[in-house]
C-alpha positions as CSV (number, residue, x, y, z in Angstrom):
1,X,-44.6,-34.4,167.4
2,X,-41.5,-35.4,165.0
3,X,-41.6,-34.2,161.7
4,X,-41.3,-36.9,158.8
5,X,-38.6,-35.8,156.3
6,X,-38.2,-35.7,153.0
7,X,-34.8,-35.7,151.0
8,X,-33.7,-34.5,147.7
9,X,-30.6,-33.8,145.5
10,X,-29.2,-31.3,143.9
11,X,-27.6,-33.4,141.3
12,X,-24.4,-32.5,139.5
13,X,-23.4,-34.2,136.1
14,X,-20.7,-32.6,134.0
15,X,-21.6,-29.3,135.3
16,X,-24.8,-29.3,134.8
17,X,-28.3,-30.2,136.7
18,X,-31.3,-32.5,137.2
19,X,-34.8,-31.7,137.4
20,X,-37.8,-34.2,137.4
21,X,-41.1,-34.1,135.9
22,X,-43.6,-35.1,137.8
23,X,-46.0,-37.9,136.4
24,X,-49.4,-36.4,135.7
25,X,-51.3,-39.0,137.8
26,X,-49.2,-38.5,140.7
27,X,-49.6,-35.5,143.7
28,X,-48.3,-32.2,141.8
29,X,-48.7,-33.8,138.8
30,X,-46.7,-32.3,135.8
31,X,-44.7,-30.2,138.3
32,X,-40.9,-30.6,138.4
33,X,-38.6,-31.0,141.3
34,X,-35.3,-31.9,142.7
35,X,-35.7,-36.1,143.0
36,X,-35.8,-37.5,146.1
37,X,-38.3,-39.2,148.4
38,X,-38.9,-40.1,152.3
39,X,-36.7,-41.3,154.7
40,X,-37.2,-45.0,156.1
41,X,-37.2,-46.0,159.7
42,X,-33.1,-46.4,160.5
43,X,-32.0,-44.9,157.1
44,X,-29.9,-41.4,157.7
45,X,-30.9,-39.2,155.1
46,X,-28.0,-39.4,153.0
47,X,-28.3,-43.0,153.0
48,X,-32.5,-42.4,151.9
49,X,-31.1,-40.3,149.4
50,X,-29.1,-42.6,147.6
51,X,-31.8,-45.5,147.8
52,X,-34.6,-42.9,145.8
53,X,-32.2,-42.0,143.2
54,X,-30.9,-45.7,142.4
55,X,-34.9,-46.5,142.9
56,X,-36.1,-43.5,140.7
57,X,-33.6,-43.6,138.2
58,X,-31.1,-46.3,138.6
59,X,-28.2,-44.1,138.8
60,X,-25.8,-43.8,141.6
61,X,-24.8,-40.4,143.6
62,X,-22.6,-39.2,145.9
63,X,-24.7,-37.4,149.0
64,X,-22.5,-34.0,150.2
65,X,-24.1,-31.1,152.2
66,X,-27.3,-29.7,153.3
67,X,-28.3,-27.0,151.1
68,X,-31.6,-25.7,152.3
69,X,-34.6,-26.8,153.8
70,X,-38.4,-26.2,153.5
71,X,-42.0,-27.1,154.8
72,X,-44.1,-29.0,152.8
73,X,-46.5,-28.8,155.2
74,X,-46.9,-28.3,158.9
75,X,-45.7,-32.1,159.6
76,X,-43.0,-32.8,156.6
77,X,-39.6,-30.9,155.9
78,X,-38.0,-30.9,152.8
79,X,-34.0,-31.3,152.8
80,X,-31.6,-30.2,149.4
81,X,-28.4,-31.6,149.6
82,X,-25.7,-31.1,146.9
83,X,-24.9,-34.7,145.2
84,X,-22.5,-35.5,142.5
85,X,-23.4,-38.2,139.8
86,X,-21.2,-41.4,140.4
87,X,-22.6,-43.6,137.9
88,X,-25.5,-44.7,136.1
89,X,-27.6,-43.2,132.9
90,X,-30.8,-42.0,135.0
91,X,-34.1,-43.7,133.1
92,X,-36.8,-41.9,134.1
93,X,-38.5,-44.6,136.5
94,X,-41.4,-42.8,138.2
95,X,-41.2,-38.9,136.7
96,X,-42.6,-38.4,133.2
97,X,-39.2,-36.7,131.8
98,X,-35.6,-35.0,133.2
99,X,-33.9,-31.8,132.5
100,X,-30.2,-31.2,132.6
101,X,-30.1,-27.4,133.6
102,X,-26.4,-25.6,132.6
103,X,-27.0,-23.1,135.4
104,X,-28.9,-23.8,138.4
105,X,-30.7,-20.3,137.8
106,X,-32.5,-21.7,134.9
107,X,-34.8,-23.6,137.2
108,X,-36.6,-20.7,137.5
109,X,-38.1,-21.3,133.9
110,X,-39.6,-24.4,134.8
111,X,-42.7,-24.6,137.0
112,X,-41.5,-26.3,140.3
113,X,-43.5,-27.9,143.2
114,X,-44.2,-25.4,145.6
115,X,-41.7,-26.6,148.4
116,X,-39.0,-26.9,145.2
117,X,-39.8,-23.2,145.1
118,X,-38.4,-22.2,148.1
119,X,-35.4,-24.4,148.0
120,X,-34.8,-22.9,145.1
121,X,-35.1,-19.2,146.5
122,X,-32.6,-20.0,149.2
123,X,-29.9,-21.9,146.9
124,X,-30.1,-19.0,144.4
125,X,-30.9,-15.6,146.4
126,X,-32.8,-14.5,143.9
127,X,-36.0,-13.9,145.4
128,X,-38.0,-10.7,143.9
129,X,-40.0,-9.0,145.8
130,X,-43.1,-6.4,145.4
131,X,-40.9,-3.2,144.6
132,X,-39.0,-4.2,141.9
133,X,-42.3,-5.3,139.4
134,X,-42.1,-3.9,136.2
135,X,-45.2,-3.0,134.2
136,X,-44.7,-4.8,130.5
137,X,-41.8,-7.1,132.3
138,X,-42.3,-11.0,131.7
139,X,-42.3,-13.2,135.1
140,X,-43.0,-16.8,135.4
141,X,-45.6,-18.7,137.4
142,X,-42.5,-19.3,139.9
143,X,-41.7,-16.0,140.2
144,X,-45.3,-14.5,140.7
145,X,-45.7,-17.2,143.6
146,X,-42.0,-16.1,145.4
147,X,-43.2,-11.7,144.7
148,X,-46.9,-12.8,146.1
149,X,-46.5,-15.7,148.4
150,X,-49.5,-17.1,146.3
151,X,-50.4,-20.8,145.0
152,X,-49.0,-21.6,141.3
153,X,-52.6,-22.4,140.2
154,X,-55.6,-20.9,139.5
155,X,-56.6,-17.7,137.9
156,X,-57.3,-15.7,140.7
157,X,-54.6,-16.3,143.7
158,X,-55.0,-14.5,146.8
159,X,-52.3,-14.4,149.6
160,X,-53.3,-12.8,153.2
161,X,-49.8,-12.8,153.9
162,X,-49.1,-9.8,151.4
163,X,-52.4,-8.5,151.1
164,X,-52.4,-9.2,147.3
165,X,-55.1,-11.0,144.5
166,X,-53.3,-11.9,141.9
167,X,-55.6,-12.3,138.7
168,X,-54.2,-14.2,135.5
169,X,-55.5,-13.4,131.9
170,X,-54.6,-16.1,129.7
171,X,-55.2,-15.0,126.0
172,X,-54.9,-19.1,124.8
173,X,-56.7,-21.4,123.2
174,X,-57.1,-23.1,126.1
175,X,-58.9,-20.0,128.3
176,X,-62.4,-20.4,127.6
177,X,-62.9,-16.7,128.4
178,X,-61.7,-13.7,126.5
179,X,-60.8,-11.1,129.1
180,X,-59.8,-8.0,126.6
181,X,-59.1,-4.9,126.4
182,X,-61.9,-2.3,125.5
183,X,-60.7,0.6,123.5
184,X,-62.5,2.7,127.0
185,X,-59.5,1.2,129.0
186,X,-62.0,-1.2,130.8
187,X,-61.0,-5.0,130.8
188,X,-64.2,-7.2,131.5
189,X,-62.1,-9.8,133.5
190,X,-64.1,-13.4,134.1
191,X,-64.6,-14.7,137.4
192,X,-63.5,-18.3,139.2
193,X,-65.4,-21.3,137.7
194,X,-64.5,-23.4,134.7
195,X,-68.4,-25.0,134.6
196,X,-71.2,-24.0,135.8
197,X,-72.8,-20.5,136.7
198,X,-70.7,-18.6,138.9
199,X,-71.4,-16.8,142.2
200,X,-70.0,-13.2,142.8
201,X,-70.4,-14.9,146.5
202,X,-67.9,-17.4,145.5
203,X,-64.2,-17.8,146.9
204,X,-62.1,-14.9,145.1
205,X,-65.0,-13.6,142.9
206,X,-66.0,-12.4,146.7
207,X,-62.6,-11.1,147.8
208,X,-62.4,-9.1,143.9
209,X,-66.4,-7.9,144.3
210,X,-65.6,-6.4,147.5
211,X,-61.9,-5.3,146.8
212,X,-63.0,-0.9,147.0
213,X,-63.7,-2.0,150.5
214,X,-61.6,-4.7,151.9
215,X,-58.3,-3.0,151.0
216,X,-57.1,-5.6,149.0
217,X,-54.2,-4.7,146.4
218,X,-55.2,-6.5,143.0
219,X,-52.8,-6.9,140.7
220,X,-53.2,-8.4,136.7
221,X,-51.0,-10.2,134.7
222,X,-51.6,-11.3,131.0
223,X,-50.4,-14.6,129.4
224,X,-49.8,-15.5,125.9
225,X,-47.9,-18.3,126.4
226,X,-47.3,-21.2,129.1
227,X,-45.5,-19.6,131.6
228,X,-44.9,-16.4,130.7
229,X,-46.6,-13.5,132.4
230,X,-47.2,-10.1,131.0
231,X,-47.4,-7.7,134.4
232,X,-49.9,-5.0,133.3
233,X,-50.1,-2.9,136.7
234,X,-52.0,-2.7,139.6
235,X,-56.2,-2.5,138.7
236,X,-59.5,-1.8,140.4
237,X,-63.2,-2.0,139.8
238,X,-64.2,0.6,137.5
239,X,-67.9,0.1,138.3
240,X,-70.0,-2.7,139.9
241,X,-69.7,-6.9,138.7
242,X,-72.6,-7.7,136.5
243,X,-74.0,-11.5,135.2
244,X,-73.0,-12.2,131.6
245,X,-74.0,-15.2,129.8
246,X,-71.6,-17.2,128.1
247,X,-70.5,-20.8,126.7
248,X,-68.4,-22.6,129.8
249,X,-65.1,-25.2,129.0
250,X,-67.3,-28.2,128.2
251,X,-69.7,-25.5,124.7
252,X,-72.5,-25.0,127.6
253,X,-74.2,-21.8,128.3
254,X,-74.0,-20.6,132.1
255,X,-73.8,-17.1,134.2
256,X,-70.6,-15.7,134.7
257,X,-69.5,-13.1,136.5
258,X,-67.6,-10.3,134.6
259,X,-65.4,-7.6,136.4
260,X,-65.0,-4.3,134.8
261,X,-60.9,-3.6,135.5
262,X,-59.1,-0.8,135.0
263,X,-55.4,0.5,136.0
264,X,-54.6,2.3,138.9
265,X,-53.6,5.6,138.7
């Protein structure tokens, strides 16, 4: 079966350029991206490309090469090619807000959609990889998705593909849970579930309960603000999960599962 493609440009303005916010309401709401949109029965793509940004932000562009291309999912490819602005002020039509970037580099501060992610991995050749993590080093959320080949949400990420869990501690106002430090070492991480009681049965609670025995590598980064990541090292269970009662997002009290953490040595 054909793949439906999807365009998008790499616009350049005065040496500098555009990413779109996603509206909130929309699929990957509040992510940001390179514009663009599908292409139409008897457009080429270059011709697509120019319809979406005059449509999106009634602006005009010039269409030049192919940069990349990724999946988006196992029927839709995503295409980058390079445009220069031509004319036009680019009012934000259907994205919530626009960036004018002076390096293309500094996209990786900004948390993309995941296809976005890998267009921007093959633009830039900056992809990190598992080796070079650096306990204490800041990474973004775009950054621990290219090391882990995980998702860009969630607390707990797992990816079979590199045989990593991937646990976030947000220490935020908006984390109802307060996964800290004991002065024993131990961190009593808080399992998946923002309402509710929670199962150690559950989704990643299950893969992180059984992690001494699954070979699993978990790994724990610590956030104090929005998308900044504090890598802390490599953990494991220090003793068995246990049921802890506590207040969930919404003031209620509920079971939760706590995970007693502690580095690798």
């Amino acid at each position: 079966m054909k793949m439906k493609t999807v365009v998008a440009a790499l616009i350049e303005k005065d040496g500098k350029y555009l990413l779109a916010k996603r509206n909130s309401d929309k699929p990957l709401g509040d992510l940001w991206e390179f514009p663009g949109g599908k292409v139409e029965i008897g457009e080429s793509e270059p011709e697509a490309l120019k319809r979406e940004i005059i449509e999106e932000f009634n602006a005009v562009v010039d269409v030049n090469k192919l940069l990349a291309e990724a999946k988006i999912d196992d029927k839709t490819v995503l295409k980058l090619y390079a445009c220069r602005h031509n004319l036009g002020g680019y009012h934000t039509k259907e994205h919530s807000e626009i960036a004018w970037l002076d390096n293309i580099n500094a996209a990786n501060n900004y948390e993309l959609a995941p296809a976005d992610i890998k267009l921007l991995e093959q633009i830039t050749n900056t992809t990190p990889r598992l080796h070079e993590l650096q306990v204490g080093k800041y990474y973004t959320n775009n950054d621990i998705h290219r090391i882990f080949s995980v998702s860009t949400q969630s607390g707990m990420r797992r990816s079979k593909r590199t045989n990593s869990l991937v646990l976030i501690a947000r220490h935020d106002q908006n984390n109802p849970y307060e996964d800290k430090w004991g002065a024993d070492g131990i961190m009593h991480y808080t399992g998946m579930g923002l309402s509710g009681n929670q199962s150690i049965n559950y989704s990643q609670n299950k893969t992180l309960a059984e992690s001494r025995s699954n070979g699993i590598n978990v790994y724990l980064f610590e956030s104090n603000k929005p998308n900044e990541y504090t890598y802390s090292g490599k953990v494991e269970l220090a003793s068995d999960p246990y049921y802890k009662t506590e207040e969930d997002e919404n003031g209620h009290e509920r079971q939760v599962v706590k995970f007693p953490l502690r580095i690798c040595k």
